[in-house]
BALOBA-1460 file (C-alpha; in Angstrom, 3 decimals):
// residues 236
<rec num="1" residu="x" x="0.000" y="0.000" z="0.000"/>
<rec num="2" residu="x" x="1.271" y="3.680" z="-0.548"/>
<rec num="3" residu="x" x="-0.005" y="7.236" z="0.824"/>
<rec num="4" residu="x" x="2.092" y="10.575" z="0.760"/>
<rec num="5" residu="x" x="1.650" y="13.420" z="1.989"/>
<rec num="6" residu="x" x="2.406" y="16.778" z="0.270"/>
<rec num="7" residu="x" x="5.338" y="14.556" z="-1.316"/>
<rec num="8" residu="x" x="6.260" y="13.047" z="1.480"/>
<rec num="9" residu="x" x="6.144" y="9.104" z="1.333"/>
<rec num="10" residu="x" x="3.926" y="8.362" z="4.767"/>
<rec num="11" residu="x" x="3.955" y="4.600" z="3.306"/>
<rec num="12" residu="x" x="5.340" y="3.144" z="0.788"/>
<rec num="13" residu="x" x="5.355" y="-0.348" z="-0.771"/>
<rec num="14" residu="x" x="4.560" y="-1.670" z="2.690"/>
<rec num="15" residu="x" x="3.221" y="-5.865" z="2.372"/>
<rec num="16" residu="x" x="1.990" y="-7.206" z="5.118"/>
<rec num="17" residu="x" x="0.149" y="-10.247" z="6.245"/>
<rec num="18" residu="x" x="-0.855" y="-10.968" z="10.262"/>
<rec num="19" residu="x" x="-1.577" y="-14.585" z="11.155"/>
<rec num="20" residu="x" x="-4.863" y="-15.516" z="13.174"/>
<rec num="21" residu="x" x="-3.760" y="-15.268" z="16.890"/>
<rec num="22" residu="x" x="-0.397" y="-13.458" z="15.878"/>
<rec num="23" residu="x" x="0.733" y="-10.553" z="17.913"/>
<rec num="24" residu="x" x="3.119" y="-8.332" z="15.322"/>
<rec num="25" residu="x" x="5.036" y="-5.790" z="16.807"/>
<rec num="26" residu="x" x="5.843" y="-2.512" z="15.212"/>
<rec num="27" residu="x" x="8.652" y="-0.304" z="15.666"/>
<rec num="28" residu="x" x="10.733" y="2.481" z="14.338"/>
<rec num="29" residu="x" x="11.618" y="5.982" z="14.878"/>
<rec num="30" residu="x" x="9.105" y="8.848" z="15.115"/>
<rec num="31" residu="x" x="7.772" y="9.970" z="11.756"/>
<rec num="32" residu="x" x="8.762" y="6.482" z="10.170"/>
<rec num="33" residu="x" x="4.754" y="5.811" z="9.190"/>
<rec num="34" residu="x" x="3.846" y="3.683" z="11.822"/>
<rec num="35" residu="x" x="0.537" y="5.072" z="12.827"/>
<rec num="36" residu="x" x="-0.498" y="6.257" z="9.496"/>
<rec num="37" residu="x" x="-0.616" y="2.788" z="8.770"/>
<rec num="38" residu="x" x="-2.606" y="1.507" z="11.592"/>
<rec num="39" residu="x" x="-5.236" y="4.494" z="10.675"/>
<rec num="40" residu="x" x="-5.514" y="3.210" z="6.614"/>
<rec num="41" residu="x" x="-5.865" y="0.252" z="8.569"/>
<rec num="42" residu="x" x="-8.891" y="1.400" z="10.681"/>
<rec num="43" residu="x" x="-10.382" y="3.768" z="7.937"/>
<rec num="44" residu="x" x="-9.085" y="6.996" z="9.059"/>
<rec num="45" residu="x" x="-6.972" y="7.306" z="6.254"/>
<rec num="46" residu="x" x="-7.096" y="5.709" z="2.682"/>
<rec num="47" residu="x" x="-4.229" y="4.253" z="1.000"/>
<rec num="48" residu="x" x="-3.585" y="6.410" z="-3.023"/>
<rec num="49" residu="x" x="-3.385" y="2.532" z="-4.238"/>
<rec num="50" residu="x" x="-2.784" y="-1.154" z="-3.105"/>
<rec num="51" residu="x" x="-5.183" y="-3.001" z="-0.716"/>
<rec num="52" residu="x" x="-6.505" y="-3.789" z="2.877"/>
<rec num="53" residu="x" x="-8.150" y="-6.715" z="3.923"/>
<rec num="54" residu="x" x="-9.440" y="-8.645" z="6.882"/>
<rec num="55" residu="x" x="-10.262" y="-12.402" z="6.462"/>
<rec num="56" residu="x" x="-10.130" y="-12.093" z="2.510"/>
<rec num="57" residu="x" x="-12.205" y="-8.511" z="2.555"/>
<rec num="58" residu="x" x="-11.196" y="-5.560" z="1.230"/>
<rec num="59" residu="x" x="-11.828" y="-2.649" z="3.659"/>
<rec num="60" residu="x" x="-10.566" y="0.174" z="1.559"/>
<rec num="61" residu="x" x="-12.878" y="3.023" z="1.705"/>
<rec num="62" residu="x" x="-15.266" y="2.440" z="4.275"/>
<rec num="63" residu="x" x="-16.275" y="3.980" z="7.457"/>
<rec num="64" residu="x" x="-14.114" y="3.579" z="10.894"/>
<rec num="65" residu="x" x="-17.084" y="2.447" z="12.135"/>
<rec num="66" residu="x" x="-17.890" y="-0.274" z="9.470"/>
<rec num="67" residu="x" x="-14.397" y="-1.837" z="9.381"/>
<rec num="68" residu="x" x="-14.639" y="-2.092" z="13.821"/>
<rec num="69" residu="x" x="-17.811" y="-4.103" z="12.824"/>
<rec num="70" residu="x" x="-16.013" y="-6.267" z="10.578"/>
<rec num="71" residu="x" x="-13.752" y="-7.411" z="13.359"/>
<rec num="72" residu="x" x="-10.758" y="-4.493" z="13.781"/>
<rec num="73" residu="x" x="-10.330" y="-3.232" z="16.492"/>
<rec num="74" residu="x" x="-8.347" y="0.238" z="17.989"/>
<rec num="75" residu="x" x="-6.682" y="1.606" z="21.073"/>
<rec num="76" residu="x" x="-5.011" y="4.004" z="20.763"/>
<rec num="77" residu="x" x="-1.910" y="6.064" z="22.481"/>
<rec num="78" residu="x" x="-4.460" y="7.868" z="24.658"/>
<rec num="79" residu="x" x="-7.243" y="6.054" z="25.539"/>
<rec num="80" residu="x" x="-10.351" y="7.432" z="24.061"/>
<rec num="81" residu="x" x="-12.206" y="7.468" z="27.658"/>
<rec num="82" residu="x" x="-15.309" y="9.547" z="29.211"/>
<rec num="83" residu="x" x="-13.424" y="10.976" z="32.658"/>
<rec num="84" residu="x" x="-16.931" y="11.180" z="34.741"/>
<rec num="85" residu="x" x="-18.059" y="7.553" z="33.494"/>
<rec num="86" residu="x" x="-17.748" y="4.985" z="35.080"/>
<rec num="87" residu="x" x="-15.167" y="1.895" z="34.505"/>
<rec num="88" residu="x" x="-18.397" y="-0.495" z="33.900"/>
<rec num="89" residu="x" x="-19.758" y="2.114" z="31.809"/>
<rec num="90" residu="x" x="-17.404" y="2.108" z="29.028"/>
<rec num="91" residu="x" x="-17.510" y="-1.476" z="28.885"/>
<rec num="92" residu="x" x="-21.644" y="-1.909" z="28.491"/>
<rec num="93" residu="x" x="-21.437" y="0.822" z="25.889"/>
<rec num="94" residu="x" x="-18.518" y="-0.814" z="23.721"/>
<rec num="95" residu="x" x="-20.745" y="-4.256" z="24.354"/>
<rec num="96" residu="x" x="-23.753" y="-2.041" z="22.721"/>
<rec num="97" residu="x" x="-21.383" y="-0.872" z="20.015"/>
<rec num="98" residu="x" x="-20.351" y="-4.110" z="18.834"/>
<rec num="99" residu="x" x="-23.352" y="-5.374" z="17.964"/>
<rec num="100" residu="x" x="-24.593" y="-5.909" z="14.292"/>
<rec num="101" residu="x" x="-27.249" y="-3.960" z="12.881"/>
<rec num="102" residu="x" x="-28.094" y="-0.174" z="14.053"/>
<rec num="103" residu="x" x="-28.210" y="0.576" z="17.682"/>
<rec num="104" residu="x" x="-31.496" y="0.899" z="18.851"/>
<rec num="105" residu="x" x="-32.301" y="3.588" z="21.907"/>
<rec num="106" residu="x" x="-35.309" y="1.389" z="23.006"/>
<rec num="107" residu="x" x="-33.161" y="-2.039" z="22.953"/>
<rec num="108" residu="x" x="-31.391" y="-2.792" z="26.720"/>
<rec num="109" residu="x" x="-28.578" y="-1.813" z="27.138"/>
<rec num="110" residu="x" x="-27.432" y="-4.940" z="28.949"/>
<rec num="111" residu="x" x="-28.064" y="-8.227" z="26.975"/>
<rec num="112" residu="x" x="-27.073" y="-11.372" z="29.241"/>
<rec num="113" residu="x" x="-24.560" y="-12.137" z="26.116"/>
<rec num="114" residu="x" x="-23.221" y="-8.347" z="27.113"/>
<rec num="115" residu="x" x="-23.240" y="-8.819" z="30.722"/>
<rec num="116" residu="x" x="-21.284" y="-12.032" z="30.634"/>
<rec num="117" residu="x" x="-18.927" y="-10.479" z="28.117"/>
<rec num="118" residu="x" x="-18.598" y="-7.020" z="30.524"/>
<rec num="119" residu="x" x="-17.982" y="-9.254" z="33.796"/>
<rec num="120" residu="x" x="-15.376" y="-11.440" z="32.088"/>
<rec num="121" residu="x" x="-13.335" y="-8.830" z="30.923"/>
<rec num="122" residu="x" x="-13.342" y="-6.981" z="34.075"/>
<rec num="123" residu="x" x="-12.305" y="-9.958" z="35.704"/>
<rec num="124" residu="x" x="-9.966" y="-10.482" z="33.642"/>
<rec num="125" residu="x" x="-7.963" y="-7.535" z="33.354"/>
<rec num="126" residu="x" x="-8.305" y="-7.007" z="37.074"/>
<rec num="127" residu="x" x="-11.093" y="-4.119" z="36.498"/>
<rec num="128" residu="x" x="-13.289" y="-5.390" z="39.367"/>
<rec num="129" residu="x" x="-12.847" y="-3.305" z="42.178"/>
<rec num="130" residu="x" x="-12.511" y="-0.240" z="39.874"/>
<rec num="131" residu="x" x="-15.949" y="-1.048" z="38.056"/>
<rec num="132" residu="x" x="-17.890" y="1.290" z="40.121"/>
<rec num="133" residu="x" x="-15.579" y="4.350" z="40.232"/>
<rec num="134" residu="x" x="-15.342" y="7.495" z="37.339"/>
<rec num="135" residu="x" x="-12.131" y="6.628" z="34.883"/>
<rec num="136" residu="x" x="-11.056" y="10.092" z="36.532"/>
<rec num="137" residu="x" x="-10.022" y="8.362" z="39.540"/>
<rec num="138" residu="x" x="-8.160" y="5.208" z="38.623"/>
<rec num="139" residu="x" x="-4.595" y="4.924" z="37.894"/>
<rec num="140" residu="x" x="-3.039" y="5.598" z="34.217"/>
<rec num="141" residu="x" x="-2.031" y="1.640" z="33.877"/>
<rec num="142" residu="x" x="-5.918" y="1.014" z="34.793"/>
<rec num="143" residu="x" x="-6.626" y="3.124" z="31.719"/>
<rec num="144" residu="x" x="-4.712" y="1.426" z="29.504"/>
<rec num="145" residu="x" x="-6.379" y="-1.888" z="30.248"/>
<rec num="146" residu="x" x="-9.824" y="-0.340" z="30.466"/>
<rec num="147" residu="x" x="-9.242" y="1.025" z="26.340"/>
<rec num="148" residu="x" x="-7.828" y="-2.577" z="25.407"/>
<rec num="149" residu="x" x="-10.660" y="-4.443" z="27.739"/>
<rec num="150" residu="x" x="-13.201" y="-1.723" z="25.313"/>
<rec num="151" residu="x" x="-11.509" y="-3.280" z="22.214"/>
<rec num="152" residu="x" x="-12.299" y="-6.528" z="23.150"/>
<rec num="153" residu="x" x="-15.566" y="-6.104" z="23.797"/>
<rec num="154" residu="x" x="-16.463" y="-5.687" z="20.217"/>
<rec num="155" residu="x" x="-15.154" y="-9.231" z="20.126"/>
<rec num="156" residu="x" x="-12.409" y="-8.322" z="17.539"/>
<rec num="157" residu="x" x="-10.956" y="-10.790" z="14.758"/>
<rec num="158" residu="x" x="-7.955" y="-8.307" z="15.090"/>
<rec num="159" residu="x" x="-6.742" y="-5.444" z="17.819"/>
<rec num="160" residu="x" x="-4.730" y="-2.554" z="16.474"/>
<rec num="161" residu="x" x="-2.922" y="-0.952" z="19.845"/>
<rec num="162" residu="x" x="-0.655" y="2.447" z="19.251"/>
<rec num="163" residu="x" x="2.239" y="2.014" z="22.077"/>
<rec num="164" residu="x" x="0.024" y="0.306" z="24.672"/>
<rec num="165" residu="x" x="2.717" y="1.284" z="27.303"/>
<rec num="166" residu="x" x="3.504" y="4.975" z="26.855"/>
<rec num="167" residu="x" x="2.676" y="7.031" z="29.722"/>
<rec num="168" residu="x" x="2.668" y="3.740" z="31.341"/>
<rec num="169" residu="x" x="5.566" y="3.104" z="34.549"/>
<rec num="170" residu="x" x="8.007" y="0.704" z="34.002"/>
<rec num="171" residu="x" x="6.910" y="-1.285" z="37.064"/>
<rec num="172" residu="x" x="3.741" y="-1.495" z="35.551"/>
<rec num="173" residu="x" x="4.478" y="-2.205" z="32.017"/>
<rec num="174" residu="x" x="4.873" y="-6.085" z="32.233"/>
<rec num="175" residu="x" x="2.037" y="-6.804" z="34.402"/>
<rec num="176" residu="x" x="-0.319" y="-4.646" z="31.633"/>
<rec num="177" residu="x" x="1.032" y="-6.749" z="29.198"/>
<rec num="178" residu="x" x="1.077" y="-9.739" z="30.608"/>
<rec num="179" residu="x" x="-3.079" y="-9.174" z="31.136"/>
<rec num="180" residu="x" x="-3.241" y="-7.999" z="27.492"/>
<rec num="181" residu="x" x="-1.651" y="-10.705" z="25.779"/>
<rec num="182" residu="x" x="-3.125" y="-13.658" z="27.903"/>
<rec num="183" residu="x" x="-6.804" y="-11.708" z="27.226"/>
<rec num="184" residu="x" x="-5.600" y="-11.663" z="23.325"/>
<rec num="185" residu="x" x="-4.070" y="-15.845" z="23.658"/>
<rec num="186" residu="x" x="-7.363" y="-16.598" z="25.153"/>
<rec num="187" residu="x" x="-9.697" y="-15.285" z="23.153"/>
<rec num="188" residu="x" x="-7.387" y="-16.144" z="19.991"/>
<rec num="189" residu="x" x="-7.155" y="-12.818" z="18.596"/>
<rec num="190" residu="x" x="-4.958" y="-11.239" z="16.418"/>
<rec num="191" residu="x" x="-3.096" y="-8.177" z="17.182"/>
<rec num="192" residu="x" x="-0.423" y="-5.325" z="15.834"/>
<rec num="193" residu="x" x="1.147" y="-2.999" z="18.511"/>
<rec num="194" residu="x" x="3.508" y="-0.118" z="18.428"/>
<rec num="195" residu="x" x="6.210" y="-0.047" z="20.691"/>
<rec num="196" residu="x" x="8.919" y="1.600" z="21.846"/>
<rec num="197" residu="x" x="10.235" y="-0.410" z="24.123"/>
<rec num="198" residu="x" x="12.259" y="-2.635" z="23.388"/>
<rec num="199" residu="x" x="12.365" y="-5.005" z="26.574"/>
<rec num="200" residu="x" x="8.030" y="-5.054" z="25.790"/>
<rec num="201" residu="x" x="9.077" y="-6.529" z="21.891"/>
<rec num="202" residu="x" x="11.433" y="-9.131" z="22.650"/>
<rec num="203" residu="x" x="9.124" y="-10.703" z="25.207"/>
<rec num="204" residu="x" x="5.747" y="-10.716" z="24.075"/>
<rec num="205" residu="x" x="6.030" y="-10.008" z="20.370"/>
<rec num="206" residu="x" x="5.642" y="-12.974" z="18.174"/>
<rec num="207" residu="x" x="7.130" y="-11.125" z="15.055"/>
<rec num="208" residu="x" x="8.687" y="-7.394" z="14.575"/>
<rec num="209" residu="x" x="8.203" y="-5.454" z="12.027"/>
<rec num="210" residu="x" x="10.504" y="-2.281" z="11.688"/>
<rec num="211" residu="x" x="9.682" y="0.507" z="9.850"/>
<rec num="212" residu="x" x="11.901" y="3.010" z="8.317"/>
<rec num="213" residu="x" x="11.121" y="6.347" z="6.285"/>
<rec num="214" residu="x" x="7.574" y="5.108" z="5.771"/>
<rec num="215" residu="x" x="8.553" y="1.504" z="4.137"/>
<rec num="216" residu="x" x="9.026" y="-1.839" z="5.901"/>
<rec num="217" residu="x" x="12.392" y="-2.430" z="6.459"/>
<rec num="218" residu="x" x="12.684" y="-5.690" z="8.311"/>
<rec num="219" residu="x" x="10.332" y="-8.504" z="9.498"/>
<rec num="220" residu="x" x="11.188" y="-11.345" z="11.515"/>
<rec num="221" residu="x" x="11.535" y="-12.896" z="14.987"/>
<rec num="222" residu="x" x="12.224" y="-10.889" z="17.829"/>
<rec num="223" residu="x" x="15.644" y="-12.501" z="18.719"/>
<rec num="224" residu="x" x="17.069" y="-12.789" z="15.065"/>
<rec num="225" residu="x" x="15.340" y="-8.324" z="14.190"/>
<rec num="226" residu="x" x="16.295" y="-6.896" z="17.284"/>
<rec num="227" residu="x" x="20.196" y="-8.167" z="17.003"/>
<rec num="228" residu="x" x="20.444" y="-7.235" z="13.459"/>
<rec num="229" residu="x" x="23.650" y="-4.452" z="12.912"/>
<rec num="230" residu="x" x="21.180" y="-2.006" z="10.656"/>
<rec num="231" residu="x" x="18.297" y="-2.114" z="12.656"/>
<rec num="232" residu="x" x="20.202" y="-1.118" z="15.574"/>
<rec num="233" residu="x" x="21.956" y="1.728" z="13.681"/>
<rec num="234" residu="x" x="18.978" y="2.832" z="12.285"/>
<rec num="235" residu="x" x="16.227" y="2.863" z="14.196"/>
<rec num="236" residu="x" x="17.354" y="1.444" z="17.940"/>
């Protein structure tokens, strides 16, 4: 796929295939084209030529919202959150969102399929004691989960996540990954995350991809990318 702007190459000649269950991460200097390509991947941009698809379909020119229903998925850097709503909140309403057809204002909000879906995933990310409070009040890692735990509750085939740990503490870092990918093994979804950190690639990345100047430069295991002489000199 290829988009530019103003003659600058934002992507270019990037091919790239993500296995069912495969977490792919993403990494590369800032202003190398790594989230312009998770929003053509979303909808919020469209690619000048080549193609996007999920499960065989091309998604190339419709709506954010359309592709989500398709089964793609976003968090993003800054989780898209209400402050004065409350943790349980977001969840019921992403649970509403998810569901096929037009939302309806006279349909429950709760379904039991919804419920079920809202408890597990704040037991599983360790939201429980937090489902009652406003996001305001709970701690930055909490956030994080709460955006991915919203992700999942459109029961994704794939989960797009732009650096999951930034703004994150490094104590915290491998316990909110360690939640996210189990959530993702379990539930056998697929996912593509950027990342900065390095330590977060090696260990829970299945494959890296590294990005330079807007075109993929590398792809490969975490061991055999992240020891390679170029990538290091250009972009770690």
């Amino acid at each position: 796929m290829y988009l530019s702007f103003g003659g600058v190459h934002a992507v270019r000649d990037v091919s790239l295939t993500v296995a069912t269950g495969e977490i792919l991460a993403i990494i590369g200097q800032n202003g190398a084209g790594k989230s312009t390509f998770l929003n053509m991947c979303t909808g919020y941009l469209r690619p000048e030529r080549g193609a996007i698809r999920i499960a065989g379909r091309s998604i190339v020119g419709l709506k954010p919202r359309a592709i989500a229903r398709l089964g793609v998925a976003r968090a993003f850097q800054h989780p898209q959150i209400f402050p004065q709503r409350r943790v349980v909140d977001h969840l019921r309403f992403a649970s509403v969102a998810g569901r096929p057809g037009f939302w309806n204002p006279f349909q429950p909000l709760d379904s039991p399929r919804s419920a079920r879906n809202v408890a597990e995933l704040l037991a599983f990310f360790g939201l429980d004691e937090l489902a009652e409070q406003t996001v305001r009040g709970i701690p930055e890692g909490a956030r994080k989960l709460l955006d991915v735990a919203m992700a999942l509750a459109l029961v994704p085939k794939l989960i797009l996540l732009d650096e999951p740990t930034s703004g994150v503490s490094s104590a915290e870092k491998v316990g909110l990954m360690t939640r996210l990918v189990a959530a993702l093994r379990a539930r056998e979804v697929s996912a593509v995350f950027v990342e900065h950190d390095m330590d977060v690639v090696a260990r829970f990345a299945d494959r890296v991809a590294v990005w330079v100047d807007g075109e993929l430069f590398r792809v490969g295991a975490p061991e055999a990318v992240l020891a390679d002489p170029e990538v290091k000199e250009r972009v770690l």
